[in-house]
MDAnalysis code that builds the backbone (N, CA, C; Angstrom):
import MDAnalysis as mda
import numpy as np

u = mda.Universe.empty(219, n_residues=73, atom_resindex=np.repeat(np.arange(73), 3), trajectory=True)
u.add_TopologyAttr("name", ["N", "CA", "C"] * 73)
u.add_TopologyAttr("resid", np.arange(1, 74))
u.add_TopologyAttr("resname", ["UNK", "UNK", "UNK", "UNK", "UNK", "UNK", "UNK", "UNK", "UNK", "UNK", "UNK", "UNK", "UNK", "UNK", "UNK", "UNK", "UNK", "UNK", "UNK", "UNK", "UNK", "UNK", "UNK", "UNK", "UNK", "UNK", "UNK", "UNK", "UNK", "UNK", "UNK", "UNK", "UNK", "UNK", "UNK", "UNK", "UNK", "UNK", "UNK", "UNK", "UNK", "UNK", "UNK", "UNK", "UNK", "UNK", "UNK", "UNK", "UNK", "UNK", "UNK", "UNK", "UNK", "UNK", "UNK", "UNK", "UNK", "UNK", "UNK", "UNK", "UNK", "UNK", "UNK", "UNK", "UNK", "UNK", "UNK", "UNK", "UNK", "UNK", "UNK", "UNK", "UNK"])
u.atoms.positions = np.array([
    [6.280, -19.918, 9.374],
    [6.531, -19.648, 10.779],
    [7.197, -18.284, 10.943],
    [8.241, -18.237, 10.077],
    [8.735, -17.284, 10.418],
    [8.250, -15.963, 9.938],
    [7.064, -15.647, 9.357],
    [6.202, -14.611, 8.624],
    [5.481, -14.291, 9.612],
    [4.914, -15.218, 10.305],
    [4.233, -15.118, 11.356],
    [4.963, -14.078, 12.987],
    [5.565, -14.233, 12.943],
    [6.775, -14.300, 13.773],
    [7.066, -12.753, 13.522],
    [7.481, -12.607, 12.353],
    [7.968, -10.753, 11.396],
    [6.403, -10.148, 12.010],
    [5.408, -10.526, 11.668],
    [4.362, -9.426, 11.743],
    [4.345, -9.487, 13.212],
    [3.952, -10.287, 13.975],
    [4.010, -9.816, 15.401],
    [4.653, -8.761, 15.753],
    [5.962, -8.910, 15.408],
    [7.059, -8.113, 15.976],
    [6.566, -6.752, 15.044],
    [6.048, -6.713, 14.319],
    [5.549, -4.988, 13.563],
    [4.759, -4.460, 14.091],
    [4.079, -5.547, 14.167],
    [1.991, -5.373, 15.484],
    [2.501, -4.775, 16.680],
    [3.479, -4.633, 16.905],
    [4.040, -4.872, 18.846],
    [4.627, -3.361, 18.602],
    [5.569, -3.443, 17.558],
    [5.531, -1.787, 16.734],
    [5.139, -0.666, 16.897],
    [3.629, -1.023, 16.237],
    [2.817, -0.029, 15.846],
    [2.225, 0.056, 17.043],
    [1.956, -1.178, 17.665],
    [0.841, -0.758, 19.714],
    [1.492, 0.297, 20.210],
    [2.704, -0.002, 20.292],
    [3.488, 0.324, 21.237],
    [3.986, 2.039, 20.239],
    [3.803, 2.929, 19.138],
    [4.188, 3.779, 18.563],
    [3.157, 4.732, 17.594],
    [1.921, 3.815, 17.802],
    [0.660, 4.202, 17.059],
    [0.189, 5.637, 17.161],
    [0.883, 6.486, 17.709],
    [0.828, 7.714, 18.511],
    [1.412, 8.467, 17.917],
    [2.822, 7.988, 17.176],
    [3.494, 9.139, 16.834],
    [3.258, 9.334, 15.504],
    [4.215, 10.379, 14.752],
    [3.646, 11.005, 13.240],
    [3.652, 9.341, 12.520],
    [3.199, 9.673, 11.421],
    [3.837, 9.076, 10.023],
    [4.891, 8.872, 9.993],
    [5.806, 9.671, 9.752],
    [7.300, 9.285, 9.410],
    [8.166, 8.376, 10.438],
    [8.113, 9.315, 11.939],
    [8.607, 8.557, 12.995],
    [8.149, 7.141, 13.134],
    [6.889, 6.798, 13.201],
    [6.283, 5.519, 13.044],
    [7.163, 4.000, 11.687],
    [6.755, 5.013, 10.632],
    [7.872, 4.249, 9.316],
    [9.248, 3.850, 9.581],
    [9.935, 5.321, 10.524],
    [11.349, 5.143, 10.606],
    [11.635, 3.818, 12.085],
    [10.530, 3.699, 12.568],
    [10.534, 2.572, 13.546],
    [10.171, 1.272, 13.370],
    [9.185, 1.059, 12.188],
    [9.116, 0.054, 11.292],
    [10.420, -0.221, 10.781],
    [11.186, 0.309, 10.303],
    [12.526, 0.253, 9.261],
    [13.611, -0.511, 10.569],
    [13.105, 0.093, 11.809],
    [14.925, -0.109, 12.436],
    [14.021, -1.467, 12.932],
    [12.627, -1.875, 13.382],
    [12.507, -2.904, 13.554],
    [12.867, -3.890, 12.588],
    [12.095, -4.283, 11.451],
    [12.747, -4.785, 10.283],
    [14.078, -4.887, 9.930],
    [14.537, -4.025, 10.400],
    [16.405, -3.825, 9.704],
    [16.955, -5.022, 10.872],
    [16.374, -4.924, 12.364],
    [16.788, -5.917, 13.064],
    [16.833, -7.005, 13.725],
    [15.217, -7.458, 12.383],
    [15.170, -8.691, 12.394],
    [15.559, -9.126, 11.285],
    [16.026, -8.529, 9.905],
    [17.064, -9.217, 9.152],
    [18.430, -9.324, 9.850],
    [18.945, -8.914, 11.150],
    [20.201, -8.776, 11.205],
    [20.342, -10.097, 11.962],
    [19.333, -10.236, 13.124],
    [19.137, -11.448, 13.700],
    [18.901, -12.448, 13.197],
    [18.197, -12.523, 12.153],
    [18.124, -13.686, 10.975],
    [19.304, -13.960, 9.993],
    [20.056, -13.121, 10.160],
    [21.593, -13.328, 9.179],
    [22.285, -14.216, 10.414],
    [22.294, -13.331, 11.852],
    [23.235, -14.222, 13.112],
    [22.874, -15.576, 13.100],
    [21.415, -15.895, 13.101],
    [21.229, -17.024, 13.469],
    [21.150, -18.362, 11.923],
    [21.059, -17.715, 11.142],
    [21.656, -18.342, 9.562],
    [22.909, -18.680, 9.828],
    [23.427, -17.660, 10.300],
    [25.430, -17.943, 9.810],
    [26.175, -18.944, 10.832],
    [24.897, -19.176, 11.952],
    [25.390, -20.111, 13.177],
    [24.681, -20.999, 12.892],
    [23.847, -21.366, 12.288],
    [23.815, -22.552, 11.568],
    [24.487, -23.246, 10.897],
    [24.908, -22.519, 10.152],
    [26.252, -22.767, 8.878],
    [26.741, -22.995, 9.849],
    [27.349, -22.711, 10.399],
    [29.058, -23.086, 11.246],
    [28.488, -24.388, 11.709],
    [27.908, -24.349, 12.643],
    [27.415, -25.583, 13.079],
    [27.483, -27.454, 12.772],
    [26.591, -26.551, 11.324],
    [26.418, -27.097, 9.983],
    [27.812, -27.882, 9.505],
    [28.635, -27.127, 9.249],
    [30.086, -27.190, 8.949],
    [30.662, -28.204, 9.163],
    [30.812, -28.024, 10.803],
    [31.479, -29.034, 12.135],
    [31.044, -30.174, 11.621],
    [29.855, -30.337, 12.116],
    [29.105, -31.520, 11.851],
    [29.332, -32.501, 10.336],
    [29.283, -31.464, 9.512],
    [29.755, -32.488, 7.897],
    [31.231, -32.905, 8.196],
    [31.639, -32.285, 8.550],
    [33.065, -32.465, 8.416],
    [33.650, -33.807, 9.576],
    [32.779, -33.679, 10.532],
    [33.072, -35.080, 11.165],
    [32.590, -36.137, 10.864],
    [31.308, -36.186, 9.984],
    [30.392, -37.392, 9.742],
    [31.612, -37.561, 8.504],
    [31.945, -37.325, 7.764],
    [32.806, -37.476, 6.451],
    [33.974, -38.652, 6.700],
    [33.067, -39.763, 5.852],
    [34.078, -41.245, 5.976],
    [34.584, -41.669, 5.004],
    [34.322, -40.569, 3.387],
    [34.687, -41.124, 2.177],
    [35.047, -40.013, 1.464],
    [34.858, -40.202, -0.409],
    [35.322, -38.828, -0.422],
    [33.922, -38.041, -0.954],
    [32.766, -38.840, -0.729],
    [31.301, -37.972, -1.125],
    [30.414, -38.041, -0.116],
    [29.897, -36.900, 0.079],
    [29.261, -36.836, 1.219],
    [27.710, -35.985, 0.607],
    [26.786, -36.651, 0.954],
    [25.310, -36.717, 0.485],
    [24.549, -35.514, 1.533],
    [23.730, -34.680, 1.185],
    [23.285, -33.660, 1.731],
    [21.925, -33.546, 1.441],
    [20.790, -33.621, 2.520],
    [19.375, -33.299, 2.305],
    [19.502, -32.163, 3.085],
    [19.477, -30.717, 2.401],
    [18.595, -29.884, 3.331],
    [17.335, -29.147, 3.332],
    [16.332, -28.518, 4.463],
    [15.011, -28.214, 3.921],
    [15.307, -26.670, 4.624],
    [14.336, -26.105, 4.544],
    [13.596, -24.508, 5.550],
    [14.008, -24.926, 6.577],
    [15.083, -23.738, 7.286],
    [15.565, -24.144, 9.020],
    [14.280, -23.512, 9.615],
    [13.135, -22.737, 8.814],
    [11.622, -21.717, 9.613],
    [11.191, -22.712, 10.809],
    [11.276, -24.177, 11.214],
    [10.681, -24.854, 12.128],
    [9.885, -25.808, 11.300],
])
């Protein structure tokens, strides 16, 4: 899902920059990319917290059992 998701946002990129040099084009690839890892760290790390809360209230003993999978959807 979320691969899917990265290239759009490059496709949308390049429509929208397909005009300019080489380099400028790359260096707009880069800050796109750079800020969808940054948004993908925000929304990771608010998971975790989330995440956190939640163990910490379900906790009725002293072991607490954990399934987790891909948050991608």
């Amino acid at each position: 899902m979320n691969l899917f998701w990265a290239l759009d946002r490059v496709q949308r990129v390049v429509k929208a920059h397909g005009n300019c040099s080489v380099d400028e084009l790359k260096q707009r690839l880069l800050d796109e990319c750079l800020a969808m890892v940054e948004e993908d760290n925000r929304a990771c790390r608010a998971i975790g917290q989330h995440g956190v809360q939640l163990l910490r209230s379900l906790k009725q003993s002293d072991t607490t059992n954990v399934l987790t999978h891909c948050n991608g959807g």
